[in-house]
PDBQT receptor file of N, H, CA, C and O in Angstrom, charges set to zero:
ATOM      1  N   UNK A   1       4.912  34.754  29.219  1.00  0.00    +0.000 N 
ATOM      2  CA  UNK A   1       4.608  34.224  30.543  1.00  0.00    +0.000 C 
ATOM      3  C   UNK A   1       3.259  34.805  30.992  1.00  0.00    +0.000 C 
ATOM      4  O   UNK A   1       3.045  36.008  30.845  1.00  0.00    +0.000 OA
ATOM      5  N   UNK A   2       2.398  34.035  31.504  1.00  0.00    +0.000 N 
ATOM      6  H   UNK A   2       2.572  33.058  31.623  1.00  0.00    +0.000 HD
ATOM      7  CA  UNK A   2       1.240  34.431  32.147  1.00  0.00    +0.000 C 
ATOM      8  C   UNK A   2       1.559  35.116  33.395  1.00  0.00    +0.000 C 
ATOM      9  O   UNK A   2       2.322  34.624  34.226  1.00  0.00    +0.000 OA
ATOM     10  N   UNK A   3       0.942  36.327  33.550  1.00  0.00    +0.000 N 
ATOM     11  H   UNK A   3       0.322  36.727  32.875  1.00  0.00    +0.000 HD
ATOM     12  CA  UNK A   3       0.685  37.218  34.794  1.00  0.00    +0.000 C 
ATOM     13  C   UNK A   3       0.611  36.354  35.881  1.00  0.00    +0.000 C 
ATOM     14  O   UNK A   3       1.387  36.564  36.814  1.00  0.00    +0.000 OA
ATOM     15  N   UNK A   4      -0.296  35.270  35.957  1.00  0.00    +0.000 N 
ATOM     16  H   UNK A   4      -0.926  35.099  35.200  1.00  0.00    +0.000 HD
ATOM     17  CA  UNK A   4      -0.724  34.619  37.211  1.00  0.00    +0.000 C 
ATOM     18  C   UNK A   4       0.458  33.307  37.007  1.00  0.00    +0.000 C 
ATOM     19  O   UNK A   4       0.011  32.161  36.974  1.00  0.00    +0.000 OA
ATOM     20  N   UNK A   5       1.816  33.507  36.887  1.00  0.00    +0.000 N 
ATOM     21  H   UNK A   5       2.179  34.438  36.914  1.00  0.00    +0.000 HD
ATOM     22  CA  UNK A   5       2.981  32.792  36.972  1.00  0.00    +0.000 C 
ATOM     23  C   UNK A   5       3.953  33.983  37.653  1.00  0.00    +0.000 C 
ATOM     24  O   UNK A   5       4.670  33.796  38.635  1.00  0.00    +0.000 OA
ATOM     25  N   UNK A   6       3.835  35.116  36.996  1.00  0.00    +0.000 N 
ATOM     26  H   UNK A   6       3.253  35.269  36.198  1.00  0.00    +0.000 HD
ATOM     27  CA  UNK A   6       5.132  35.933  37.344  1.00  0.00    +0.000 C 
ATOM     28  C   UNK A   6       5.003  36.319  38.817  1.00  0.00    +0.000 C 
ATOM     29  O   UNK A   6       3.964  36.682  39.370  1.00  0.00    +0.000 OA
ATOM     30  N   UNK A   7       6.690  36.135  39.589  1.00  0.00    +0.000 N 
ATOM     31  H   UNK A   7       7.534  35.840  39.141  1.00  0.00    +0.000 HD
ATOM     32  CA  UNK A   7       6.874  36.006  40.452  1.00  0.00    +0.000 C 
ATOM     33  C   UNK A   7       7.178  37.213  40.718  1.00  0.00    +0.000 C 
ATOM     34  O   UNK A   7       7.024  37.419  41.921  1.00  0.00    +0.000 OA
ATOM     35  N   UNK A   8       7.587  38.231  40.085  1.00  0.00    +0.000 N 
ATOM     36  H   UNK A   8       7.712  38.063  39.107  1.00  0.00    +0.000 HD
ATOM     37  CA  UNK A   8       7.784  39.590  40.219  1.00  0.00    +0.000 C 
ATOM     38  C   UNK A   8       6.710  40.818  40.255  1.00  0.00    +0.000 C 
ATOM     39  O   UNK A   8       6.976  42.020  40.228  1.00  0.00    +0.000 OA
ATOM     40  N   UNK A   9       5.081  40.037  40.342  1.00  0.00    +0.000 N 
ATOM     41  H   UNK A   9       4.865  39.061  40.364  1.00  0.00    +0.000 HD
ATOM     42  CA  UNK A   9       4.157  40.728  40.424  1.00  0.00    +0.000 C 
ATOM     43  C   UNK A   9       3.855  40.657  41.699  1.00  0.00    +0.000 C 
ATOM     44  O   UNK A   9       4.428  39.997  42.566  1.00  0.00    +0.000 OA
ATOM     45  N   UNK A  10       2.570  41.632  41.839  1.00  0.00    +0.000 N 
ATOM     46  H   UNK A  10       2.104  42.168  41.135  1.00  0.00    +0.000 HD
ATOM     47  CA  UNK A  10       1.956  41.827  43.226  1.00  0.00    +0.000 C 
ATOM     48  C   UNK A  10       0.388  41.410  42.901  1.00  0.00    +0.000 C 
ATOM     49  O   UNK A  10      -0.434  41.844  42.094  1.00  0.00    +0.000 OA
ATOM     50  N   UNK A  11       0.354  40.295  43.973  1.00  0.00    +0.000 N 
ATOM     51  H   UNK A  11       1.022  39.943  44.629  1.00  0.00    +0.000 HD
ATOM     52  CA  UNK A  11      -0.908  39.364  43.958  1.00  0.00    +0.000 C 
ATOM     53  C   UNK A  11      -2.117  40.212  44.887  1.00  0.00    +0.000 C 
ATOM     54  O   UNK A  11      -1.873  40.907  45.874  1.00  0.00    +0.000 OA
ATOM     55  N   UNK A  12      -3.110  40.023  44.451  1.00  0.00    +0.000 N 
ATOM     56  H   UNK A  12      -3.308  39.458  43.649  1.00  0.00    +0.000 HD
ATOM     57  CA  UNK A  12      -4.533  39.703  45.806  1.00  0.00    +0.000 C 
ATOM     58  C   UNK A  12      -5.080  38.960  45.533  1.00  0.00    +0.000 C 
ATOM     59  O   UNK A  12      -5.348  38.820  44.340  1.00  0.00    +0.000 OA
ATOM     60  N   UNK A  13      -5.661  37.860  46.725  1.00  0.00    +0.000 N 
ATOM     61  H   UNK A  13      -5.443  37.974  47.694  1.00  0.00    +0.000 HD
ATOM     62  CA  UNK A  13      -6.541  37.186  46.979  1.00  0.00    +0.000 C 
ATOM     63  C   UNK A  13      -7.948  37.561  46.909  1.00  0.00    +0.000 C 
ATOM     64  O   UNK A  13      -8.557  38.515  47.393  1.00  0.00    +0.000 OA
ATOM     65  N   UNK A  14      -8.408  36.327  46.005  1.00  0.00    +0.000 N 
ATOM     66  H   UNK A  14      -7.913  35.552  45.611  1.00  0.00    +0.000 HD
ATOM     67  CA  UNK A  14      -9.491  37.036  45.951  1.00  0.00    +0.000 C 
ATOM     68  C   UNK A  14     -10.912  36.026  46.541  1.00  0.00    +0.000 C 
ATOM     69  O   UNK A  14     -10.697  34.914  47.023  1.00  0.00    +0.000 OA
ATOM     70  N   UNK A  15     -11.967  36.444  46.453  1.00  0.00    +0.000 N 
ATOM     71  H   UNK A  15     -12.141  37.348  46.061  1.00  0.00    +0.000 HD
ATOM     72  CA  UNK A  15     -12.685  35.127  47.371  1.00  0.00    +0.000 C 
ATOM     73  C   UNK A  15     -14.523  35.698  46.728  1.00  0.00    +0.000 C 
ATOM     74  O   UNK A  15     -14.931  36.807  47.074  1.00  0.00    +0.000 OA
ATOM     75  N   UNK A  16     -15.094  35.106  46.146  1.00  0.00    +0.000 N 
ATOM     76  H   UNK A  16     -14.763  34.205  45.865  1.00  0.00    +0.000 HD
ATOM     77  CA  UNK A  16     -16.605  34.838  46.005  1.00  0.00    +0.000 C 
ATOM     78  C   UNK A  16     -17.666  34.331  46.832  1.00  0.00    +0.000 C 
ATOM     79  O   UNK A  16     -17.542  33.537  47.764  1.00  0.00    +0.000 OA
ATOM     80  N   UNK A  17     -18.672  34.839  46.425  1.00  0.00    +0.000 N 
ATOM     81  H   UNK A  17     -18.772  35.484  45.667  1.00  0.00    +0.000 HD
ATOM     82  CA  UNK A  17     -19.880  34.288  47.477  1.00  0.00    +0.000 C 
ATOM     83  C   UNK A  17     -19.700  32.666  47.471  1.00  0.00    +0.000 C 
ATOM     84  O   UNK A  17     -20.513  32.025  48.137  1.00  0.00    +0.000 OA
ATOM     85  N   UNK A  18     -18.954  32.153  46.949  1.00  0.00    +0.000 N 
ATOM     86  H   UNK A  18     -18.294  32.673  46.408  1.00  0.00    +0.000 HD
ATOM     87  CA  UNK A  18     -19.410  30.657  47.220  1.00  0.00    +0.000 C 
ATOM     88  C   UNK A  18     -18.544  30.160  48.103  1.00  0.00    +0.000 C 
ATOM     89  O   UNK A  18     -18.683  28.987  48.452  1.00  0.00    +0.000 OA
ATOM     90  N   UNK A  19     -17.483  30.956  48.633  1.00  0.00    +0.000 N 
ATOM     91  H   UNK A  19     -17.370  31.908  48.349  1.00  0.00    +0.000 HD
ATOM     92  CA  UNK A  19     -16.145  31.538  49.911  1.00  0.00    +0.000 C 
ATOM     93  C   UNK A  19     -14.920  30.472  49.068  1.00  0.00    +0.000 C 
ATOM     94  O   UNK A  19     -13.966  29.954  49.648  1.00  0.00    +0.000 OA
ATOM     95  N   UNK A  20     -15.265  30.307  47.460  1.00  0.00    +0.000 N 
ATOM     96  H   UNK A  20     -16.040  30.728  46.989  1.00  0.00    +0.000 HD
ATOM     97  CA  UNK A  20     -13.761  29.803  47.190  1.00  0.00    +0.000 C 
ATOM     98  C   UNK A  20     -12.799  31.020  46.810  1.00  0.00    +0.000 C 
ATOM     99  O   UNK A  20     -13.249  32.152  46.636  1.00  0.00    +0.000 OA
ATOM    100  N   UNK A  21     -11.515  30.726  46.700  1.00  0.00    +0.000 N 
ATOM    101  H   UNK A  21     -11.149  29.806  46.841  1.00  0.00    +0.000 HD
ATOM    102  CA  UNK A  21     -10.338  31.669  46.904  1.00  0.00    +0.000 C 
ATOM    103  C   UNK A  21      -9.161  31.537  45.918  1.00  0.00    +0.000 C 
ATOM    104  O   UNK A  21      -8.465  30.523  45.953  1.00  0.00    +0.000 OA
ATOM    105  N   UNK A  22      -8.857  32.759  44.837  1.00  0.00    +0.000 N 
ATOM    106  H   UNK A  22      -9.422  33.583  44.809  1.00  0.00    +0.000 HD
ATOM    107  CA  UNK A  22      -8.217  32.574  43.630  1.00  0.00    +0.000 C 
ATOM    108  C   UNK A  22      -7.194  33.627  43.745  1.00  0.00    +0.000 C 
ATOM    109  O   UNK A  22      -7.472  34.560  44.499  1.00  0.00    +0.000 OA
ATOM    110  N   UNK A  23      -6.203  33.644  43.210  1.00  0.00    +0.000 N 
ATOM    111  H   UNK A  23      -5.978  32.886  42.598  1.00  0.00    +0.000 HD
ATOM    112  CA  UNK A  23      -5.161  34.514  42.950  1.00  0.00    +0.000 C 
ATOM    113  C   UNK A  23      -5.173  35.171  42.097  1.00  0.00    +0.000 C 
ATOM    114  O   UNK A  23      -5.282  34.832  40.918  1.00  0.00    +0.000 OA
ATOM    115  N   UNK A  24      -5.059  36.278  42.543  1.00  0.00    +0.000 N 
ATOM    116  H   UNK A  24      -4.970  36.553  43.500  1.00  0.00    +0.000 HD
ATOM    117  CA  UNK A  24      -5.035  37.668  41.068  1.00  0.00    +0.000 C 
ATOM    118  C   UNK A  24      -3.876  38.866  40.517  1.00  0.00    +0.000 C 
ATOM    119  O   UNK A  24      -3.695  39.966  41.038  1.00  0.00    +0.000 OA
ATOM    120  N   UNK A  25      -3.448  38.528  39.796  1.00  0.00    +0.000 N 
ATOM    121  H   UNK A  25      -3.595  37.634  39.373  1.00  0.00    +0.000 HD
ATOM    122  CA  UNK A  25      -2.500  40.406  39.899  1.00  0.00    +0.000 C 
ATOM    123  C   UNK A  25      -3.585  41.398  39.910  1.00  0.00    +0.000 C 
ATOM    124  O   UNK A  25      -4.660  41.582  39.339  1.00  0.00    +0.000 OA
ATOM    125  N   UNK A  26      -2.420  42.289  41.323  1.00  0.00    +0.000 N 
ATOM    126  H   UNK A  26      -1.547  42.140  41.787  1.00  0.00    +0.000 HD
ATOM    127  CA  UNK A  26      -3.394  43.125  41.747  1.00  0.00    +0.000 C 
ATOM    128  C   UNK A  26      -3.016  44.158  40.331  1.00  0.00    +0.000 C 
ATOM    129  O   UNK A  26      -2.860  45.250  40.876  1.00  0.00    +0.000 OA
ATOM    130  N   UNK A  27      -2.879  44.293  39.409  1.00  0.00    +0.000 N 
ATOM    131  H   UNK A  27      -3.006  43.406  38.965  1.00  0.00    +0.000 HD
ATOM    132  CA  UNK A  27      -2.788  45.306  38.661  1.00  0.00    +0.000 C 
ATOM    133  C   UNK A  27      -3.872  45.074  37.627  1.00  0.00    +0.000 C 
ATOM    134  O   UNK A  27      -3.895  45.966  36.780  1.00  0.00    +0.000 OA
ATOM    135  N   UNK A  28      -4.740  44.159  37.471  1.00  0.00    +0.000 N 
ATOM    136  H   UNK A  28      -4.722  43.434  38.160  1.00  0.00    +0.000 HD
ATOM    137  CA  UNK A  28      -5.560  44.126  37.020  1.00  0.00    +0.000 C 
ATOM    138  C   UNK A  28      -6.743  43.715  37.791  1.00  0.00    +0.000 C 
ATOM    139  O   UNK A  28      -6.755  43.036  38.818  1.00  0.00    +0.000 OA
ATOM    140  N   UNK A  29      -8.128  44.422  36.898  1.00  0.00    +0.000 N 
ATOM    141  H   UNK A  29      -8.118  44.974  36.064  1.00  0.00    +0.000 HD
ATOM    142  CA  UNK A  29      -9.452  44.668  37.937  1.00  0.00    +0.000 C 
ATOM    143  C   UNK A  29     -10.251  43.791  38.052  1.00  0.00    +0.000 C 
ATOM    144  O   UNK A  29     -10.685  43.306  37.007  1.00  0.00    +0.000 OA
ATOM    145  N   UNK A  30     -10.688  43.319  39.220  1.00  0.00    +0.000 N 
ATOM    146  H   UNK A  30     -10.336  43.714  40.069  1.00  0.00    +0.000 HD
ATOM    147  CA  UNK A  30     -11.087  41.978  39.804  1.00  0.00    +0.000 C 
ATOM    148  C   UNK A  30     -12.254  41.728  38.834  1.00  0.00    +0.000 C 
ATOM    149  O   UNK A  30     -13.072  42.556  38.432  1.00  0.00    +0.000 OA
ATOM    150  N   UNK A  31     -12.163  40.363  38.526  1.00  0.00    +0.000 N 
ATOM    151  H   UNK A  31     -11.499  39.691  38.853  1.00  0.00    +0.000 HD
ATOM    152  CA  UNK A  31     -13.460  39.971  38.165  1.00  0.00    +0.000 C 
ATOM    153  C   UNK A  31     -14.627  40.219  38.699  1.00  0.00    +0.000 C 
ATOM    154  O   UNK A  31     -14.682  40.317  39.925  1.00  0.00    +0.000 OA
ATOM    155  N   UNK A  32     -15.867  40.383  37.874  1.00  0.00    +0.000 N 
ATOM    156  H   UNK A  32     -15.822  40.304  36.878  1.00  0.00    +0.000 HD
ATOM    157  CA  UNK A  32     -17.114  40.296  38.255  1.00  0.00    +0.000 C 
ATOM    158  C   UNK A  32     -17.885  38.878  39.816  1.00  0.00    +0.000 C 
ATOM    159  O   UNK A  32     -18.201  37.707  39.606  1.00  0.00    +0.000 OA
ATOM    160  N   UNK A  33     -17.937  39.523  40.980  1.00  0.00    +0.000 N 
ATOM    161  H   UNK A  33     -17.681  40.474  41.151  1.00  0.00    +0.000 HD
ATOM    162  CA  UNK A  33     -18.426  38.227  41.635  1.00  0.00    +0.000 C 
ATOM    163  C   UNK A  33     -17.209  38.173  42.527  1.00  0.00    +0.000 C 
ATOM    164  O   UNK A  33     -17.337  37.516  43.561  1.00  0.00    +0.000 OA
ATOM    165  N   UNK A  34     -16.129  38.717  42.312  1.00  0.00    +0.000 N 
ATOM    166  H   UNK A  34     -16.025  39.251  41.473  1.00  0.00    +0.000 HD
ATOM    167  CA  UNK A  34     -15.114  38.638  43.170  1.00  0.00    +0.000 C 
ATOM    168  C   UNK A  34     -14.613  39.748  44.216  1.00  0.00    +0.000 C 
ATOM    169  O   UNK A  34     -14.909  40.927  44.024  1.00  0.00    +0.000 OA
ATOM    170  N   UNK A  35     -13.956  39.409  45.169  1.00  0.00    +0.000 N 
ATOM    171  H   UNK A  35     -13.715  38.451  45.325  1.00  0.00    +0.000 HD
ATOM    172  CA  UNK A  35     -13.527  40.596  46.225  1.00  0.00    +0.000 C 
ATOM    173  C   UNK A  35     -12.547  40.359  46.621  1.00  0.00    +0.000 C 
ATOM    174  O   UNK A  35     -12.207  39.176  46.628  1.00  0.00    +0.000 OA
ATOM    175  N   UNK A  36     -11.551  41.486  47.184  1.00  0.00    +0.000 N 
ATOM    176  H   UNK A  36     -11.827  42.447  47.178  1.00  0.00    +0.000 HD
ATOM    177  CA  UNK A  36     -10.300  41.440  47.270  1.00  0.00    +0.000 C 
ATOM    178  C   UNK A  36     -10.085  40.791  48.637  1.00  0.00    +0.000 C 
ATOM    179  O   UNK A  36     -10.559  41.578  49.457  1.00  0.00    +0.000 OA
ATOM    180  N   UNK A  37      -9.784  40.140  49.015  1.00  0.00    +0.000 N 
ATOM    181  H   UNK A  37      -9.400  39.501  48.349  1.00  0.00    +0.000 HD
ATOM    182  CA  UNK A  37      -9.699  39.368  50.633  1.00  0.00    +0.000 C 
ATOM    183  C   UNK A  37      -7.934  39.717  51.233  1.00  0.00    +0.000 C 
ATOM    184  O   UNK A  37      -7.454  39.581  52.358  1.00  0.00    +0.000 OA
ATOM    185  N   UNK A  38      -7.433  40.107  50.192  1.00  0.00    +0.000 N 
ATOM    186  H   UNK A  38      -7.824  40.217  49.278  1.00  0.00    +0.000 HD
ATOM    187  CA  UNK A  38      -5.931  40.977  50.735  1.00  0.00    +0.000 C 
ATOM    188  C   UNK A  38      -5.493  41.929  49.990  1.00  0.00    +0.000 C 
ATOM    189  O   UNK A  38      -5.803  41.773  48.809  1.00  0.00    +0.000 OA
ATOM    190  N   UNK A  39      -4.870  42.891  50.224  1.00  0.00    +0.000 N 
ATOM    191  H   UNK A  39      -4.619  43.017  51.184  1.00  0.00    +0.000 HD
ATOM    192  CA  UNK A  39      -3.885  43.627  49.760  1.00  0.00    +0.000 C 
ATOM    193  C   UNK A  39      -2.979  43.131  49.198  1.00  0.00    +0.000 C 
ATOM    194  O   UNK A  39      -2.713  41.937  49.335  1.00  0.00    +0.000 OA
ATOM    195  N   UNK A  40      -2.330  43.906  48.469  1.00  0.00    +0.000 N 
ATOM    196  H   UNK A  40      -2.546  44.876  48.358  1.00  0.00    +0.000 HD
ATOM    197  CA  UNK A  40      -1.316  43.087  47.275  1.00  0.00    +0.000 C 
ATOM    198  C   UNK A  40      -0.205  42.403  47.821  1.00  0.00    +0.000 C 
ATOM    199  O   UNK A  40       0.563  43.335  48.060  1.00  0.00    +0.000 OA
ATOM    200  N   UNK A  41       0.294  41.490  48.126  1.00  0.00    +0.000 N 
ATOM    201  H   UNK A  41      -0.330  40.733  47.932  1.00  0.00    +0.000 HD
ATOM    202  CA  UNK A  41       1.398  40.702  48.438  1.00  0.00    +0.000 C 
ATOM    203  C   UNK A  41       2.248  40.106  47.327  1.00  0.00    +0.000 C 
ATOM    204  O   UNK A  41       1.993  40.253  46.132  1.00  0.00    +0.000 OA
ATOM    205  N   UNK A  42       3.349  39.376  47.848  1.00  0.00    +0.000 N 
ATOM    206  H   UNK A  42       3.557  39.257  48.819  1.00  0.00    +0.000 HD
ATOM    207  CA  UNK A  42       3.751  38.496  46.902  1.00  0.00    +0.000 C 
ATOM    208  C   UNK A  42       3.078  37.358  46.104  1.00  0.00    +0.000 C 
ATOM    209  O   UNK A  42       1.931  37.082  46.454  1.00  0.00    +0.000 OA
ATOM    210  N   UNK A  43       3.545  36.751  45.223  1.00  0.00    +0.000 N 
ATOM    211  H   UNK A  43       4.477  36.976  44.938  1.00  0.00    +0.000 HD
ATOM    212  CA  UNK A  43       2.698  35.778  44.826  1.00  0.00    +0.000 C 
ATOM    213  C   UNK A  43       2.712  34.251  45.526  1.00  0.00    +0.000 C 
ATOM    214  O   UNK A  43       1.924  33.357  45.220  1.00  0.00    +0.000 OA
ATOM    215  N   UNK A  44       3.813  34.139  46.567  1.00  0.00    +0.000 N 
ATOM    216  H   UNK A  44       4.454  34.865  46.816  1.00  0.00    +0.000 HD
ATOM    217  CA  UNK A  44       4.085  32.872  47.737  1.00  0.00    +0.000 C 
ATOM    218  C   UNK A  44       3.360  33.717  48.620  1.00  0.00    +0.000 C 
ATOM    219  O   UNK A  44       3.382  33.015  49.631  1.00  0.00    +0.000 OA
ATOM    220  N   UNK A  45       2.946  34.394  48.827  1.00  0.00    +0.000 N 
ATOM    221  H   UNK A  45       2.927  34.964  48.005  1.00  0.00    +0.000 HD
ATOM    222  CA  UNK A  45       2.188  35.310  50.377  1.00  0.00    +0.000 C 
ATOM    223  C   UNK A  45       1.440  34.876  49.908  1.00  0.00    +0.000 C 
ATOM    224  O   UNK A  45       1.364  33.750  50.398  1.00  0.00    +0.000 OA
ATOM    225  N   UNK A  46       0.141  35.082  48.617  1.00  0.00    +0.000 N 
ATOM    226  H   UNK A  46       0.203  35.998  48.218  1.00  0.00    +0.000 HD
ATOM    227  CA  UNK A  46      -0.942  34.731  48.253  1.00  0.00    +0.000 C 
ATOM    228  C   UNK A  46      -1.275  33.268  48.245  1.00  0.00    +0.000 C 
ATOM    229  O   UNK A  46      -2.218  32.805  48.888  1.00  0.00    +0.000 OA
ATOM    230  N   UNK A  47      -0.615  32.685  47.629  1.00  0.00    +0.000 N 
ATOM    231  H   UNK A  47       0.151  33.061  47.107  1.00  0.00    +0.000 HD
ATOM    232  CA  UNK A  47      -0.678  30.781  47.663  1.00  0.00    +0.000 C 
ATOM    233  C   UNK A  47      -0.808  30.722  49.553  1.00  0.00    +0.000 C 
ATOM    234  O   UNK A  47      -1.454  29.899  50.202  1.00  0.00    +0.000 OA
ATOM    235  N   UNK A  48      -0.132  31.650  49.986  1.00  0.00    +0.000 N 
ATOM    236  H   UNK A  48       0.393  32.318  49.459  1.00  0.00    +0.000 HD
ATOM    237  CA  UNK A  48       0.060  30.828  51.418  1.00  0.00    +0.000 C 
ATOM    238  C   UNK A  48      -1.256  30.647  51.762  1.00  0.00    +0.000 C 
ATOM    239  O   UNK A  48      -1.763  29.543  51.960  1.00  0.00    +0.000 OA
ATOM    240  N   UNK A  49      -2.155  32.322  51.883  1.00  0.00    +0.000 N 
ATOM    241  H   UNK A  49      -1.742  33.219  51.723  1.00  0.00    +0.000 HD
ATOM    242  CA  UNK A  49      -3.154  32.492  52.283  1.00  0.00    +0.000 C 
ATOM    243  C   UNK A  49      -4.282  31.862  51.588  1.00  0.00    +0.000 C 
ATOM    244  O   UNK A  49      -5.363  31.876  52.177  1.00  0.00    +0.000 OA
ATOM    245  N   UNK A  50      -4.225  31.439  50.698  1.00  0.00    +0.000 N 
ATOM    246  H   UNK A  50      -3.347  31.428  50.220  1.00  0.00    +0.000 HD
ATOM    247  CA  UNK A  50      -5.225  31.210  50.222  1.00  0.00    +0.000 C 
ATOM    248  C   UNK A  50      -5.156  29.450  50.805  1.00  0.00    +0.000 C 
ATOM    249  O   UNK A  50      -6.195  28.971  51.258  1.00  0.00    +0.000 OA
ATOM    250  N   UNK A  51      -3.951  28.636  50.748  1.00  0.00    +0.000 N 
ATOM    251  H   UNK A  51      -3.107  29.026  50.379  1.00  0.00    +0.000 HD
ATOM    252  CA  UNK A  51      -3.791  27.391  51.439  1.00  0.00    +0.000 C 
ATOM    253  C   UNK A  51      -4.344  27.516  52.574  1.00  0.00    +0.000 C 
ATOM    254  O   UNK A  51      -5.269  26.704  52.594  1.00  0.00    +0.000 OA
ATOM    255  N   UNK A  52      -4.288  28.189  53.722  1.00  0.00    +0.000 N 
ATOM    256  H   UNK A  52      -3.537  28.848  53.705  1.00  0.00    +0.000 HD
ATOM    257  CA  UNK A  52      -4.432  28.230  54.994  1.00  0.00    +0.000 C 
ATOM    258  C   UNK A  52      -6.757  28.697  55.109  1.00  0.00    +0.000 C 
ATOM    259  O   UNK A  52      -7.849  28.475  55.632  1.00  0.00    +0.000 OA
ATOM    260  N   UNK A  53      -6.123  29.276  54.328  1.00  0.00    +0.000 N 
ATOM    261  H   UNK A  53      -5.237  29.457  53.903  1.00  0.00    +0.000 HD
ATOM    262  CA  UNK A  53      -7.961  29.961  54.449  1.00  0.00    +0.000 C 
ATOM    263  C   UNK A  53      -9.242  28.395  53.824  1.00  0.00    +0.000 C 
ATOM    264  O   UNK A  53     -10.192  27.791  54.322  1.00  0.00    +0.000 OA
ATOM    265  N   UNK A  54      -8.399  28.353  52.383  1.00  0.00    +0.000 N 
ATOM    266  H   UNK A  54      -7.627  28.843  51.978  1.00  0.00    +0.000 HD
ATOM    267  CA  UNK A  54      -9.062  27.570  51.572  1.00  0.00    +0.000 C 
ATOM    268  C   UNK A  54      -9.067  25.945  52.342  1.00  0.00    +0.000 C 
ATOM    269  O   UNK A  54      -8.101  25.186  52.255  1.00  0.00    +0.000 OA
ATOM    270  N   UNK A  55      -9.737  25.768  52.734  1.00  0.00    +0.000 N 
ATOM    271  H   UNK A  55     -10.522  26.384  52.805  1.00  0.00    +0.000 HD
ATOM    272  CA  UNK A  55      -8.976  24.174  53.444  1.00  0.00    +0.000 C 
ATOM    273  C   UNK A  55     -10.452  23.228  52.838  1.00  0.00    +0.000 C 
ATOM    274  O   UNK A  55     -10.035  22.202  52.301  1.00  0.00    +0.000 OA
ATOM    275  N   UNK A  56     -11.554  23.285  52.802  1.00  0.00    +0.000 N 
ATOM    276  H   UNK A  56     -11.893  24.118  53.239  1.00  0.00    +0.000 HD
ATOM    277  CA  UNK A  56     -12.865  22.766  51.995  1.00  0.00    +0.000 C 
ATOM    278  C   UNK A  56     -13.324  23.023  50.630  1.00  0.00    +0.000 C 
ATOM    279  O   UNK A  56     -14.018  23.975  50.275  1.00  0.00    +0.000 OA
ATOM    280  N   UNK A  57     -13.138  22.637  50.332  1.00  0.00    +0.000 N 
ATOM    281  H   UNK A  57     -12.574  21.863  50.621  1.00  0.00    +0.000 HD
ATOM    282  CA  UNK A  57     -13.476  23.078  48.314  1.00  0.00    +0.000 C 
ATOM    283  C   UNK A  57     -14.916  23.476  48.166  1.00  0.00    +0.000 C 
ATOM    284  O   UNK A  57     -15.315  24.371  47.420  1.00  0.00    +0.000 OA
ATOM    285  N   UNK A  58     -15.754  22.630  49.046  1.00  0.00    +0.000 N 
ATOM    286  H   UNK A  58     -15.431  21.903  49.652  1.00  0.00    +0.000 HD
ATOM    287  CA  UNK A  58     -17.067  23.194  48.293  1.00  0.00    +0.000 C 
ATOM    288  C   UNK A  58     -17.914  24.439  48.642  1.00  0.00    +0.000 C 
ATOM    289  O   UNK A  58     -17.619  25.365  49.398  1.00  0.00    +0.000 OA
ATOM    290  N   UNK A  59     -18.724  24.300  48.117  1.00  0.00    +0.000 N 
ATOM    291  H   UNK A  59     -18.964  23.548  47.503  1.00  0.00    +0.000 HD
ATOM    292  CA  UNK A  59     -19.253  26.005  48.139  1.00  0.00    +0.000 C 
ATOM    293  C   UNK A  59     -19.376  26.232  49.663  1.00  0.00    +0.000 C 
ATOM    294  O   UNK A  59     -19.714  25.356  50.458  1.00  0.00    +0.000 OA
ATOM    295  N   UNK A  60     -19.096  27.371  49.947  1.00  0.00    +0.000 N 
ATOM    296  H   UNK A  60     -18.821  28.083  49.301  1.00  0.00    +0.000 HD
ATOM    297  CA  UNK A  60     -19.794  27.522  52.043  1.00  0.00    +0.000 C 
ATOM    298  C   UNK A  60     -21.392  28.035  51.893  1.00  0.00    +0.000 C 
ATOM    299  O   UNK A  60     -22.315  27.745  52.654  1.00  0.00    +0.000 OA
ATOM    300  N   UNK A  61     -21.447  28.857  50.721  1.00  0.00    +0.000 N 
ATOM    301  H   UNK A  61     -20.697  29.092  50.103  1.00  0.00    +0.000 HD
ATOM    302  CA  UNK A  61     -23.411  29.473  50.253  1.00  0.00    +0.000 C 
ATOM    303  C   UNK A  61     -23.698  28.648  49.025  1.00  0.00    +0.000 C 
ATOM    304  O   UNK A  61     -22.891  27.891  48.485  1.00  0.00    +0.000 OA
ATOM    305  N   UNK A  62     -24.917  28.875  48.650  1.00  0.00    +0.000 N 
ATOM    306  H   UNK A  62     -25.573  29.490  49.089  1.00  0.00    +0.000 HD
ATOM    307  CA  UNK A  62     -25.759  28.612  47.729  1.00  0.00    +0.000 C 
ATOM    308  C   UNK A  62     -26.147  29.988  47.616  1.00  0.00    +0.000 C 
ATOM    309  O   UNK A  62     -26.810  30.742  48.328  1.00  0.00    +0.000 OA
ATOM    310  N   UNK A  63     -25.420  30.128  46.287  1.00  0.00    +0.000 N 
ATOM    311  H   UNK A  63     -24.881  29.516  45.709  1.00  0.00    +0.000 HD
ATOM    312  CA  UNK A  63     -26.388  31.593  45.350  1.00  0.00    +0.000 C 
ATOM    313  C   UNK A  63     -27.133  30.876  44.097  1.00  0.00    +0.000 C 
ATOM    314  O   UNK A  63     -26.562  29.981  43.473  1.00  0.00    +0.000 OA
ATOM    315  N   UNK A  64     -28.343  31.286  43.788  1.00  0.00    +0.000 N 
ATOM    316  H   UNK A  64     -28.807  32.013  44.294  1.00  0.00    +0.000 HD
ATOM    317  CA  UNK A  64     -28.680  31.482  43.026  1.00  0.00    +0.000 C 
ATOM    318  C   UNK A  64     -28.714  31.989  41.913  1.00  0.00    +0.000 C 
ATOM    319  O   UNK A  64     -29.707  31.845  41.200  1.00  0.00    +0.000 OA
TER     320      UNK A  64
């Protein structure tokens, strides 16, 4: 089973300069470009937040 399925882990949200928003086990170390936008929750806490936050898909910046 993939980590980013198991329901028995502890998630963070995570969010990039381009302000899109991905789910992570917090037990492993965030990707490059990414930042933690919560503390570890469940993995339905994380979907929530990231539904509620994420509501526009496209980039909010332009990085270069």
């Amino acid at each position: 089973m993939s980590p980013f399925d198991d329901e028995s882990l502890t998630f963070v949200v995570t969010k990039n300069a381009h302000g899109h928003y991905a789910l992570w086990p917090a037990r492993l170390p965030l990707p490059s470009g990414w930042s933690a936008h919560t503390n570890g929750v469940s993995r339905q806490k994380a979907l929530d937040v990231i539904e509620q936050h994420w509501t526009d898909f496209r980039p909010t910046t332009y990085v270069s």
